[in-house]
N, C-alpha and C positions, 0 to 999 in steps of 0.2 A: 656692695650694698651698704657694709657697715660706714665705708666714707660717706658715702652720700648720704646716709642717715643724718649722720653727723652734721653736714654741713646745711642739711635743710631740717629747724627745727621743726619737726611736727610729731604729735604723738602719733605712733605707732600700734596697730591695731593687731593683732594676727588671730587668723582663722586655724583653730587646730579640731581635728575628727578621726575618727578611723575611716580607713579607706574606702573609699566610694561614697562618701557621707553627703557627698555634695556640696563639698568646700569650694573646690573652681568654679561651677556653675556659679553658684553666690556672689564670689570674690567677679566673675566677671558680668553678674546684675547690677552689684553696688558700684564697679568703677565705669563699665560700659567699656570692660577688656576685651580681649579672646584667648584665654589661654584655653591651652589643651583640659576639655572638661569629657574622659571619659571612662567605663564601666571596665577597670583594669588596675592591679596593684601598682602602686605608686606613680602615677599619670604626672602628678606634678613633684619633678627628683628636684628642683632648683627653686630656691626662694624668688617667687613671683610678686614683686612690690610695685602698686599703684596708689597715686593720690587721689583723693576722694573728699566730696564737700557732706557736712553733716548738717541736719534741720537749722541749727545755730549760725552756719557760715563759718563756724569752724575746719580746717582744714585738718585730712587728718593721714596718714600714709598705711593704707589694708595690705598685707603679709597674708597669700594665699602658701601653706608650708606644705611637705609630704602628710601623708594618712597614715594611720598608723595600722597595727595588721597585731592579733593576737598574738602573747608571749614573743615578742618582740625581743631576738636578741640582743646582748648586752654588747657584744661586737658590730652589732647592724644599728643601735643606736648612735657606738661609737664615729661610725662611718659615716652615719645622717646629723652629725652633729653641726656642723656648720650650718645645715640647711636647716637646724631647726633654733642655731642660737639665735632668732630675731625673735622665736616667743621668749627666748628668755630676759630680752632686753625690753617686750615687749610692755606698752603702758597697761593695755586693756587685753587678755585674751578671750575669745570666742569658742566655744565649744561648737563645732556645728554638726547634731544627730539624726540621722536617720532613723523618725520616731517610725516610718513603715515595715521597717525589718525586725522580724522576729524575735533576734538576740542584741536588742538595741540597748537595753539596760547591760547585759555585759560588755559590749562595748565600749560603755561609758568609761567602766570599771576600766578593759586596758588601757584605754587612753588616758585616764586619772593616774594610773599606776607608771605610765610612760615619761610621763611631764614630774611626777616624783622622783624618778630615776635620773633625771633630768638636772635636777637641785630645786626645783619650784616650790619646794615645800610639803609637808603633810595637807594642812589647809587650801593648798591648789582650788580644791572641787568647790570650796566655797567664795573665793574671789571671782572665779570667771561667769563668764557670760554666758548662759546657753540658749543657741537656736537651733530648734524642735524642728528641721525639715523636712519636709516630701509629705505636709498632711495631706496633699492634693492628691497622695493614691492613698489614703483612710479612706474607709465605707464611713458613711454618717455615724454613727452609733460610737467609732473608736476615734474618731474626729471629735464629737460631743466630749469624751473623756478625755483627751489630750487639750482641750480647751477647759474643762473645769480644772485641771491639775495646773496647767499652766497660769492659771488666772490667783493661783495662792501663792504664787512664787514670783516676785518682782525682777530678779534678774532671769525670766525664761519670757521666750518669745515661738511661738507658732508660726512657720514661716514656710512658703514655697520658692524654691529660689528659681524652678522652673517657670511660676507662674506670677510671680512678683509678690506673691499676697506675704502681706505683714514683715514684707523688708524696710519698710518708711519706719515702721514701729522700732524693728530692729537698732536702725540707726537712730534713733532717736532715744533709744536705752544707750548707747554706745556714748551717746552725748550727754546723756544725765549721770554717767560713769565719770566719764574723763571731767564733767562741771564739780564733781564731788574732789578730786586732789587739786581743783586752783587753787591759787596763796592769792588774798586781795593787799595789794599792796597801796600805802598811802604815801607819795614825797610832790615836792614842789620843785620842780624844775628850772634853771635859770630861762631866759626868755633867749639869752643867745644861744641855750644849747639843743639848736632845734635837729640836730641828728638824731637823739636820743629820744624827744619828743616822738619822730617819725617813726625810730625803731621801737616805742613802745604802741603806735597805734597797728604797726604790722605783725608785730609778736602777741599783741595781749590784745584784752576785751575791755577797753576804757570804758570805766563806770561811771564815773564824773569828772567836770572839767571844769576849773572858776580859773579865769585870768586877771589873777590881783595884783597890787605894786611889785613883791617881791619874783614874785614868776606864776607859774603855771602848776595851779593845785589838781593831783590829780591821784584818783583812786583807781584802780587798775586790776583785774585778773588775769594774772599769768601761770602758766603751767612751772612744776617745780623747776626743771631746767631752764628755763627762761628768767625766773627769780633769781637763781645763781649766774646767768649770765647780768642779769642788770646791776647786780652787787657788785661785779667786777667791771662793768660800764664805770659805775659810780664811784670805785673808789679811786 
């Protein structure tokens, strides 16, 4: 998975949750997969990676990983490491919770506490992304509150991954995430060097284009790795 990461740039998404959260159901709404989506510790043991298109047309690669399960040994993380070093590599991570379950705020907690043990940092709980799933078994009343909580907090999304509602939004937060680290880049390119021309309309989001004497002026947003590979196109 990490070759072929490698060799297809696209940012990388991964979905992480405690077990049963609803992560594969999700992970196979947004790509139109089928992995194993069921009511059982650790359903998904292998990192599950599909391509996926975002509101933008950006393309982007979703990391369906294991769940994580309270007080998670320190040996059992060891073991689930591999399966889980693609959040660590990962551009954008996803929290995805089971706001129906009862002990869903402690939840959060192990899994905050997992992804620390992890190296992600103290700060984790504040870069990632959270989607709020299964309000579709809320009664109205706890529904109403998980929609005014939600609505004060810019990186949370309400979402049924059963039933579609508010996965468009979702990924369209995932897309105003990953628009926030492009580098817009400004050069002129020679007119003979139209490989490079092609590989920046395939890699990046051409902003502007003038074709004057000298070459081809162009403004460009590219993702950080994509920045470092054009610098080394270029020199």
């Amino acid at each position: 998975h990490r070759s072929s990461r490698q060799k297809v740039p696209y940012p990388i998404v991964a979905l992480v949750g405690y077990t049963n959260a609803g992560k594969s159901t999700l992970f196979n709404r947004l790509t139109g997969a089928d992995v194993t989506a069921e009511d059982m510790l650790f359903a998904t043991l292998d990192p599950t990676m599909r391509g996926t298109e975002l509101p933008s047309g950006r393309q982007i690669i979703l990391s369906d990983t294991v769940g994580f399960i309270s007080d998670l040994p320190t040996t059992l993380i060891a073991a689930f490491r591999a399966t889980l070093e693609e959040v660590l590599e990962a551009d954008v991570i996803v929290h995805v919770r089971d706001i129906a379950h009862s002990d869903s705020e402690a939840q959060k907690i192990d899994v905050v506490n997992v992804l620390q043990d992890l190296g992600l940092g103290d700060d984790i709980e504040a870069q990632m992304l959270e989607a709020r799933n299964k309000i579709d078994l809320l009664g109205e009343e706890a529904r109403q509150v998980s929609l005014n909580t939600a609505a004060r907090d810019d990186d949370v999304k309400l979402i049924s991954a059963v039933t579609g509602q508010g996965c468009d939004d979702l990924l369209a937060l995932i897309d105003a995430r990953l628009a926030e680290t492009r580098e817009v880049v400004e050069l002129t390119l020679p007119y003979a060097d139209g490989a490079t021309l092609a590989w920046l309309f395939e890699h990046g989001d051409v902003l502007e284009r003038q074709d004057k004497e000298d070459g081809v002026h162009l403004r460009v947003g590219l993702e950080p790795a994509d920045s470092a590979r054009l610098k080394v196109r270029l020199a």
